[in-house]
Phi, psi and omega in degrees: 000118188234185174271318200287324192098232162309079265226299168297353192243350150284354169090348195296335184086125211286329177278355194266294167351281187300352188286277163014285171305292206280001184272315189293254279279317175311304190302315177273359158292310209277349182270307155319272172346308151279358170260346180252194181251189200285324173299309200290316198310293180330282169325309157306297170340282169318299191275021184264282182279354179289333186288351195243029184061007177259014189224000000 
């Protein structure tokens, strides 16, 4: 989900999109990270990754 749509149909170029994507995708890890506490963080994590088998 970026803002831009099509990135390539604005001329920005498929790597700039994606700069894009992960910068949103940073701001809402880090607003999550900081509004909860290191148990609830801790507690996400696990089921963030126990659902995809890696833990």
């Amino acid at each position: 989900m970026h803002f831009f749509g099509n990135g390539l149909a604005l001329g920005l170029g498929e790597r700039w999109v994606l700069f894009i994507e992960a910068v949103e995708f940073a701001i809402v890890f880090l607003d999550f990270f900081l509004a909860e506490s290191v148990d609830d963080f801790g507690s996400w994590v696990h089921t963030f990754v126990g659902d995809r088998g890696c833990v």
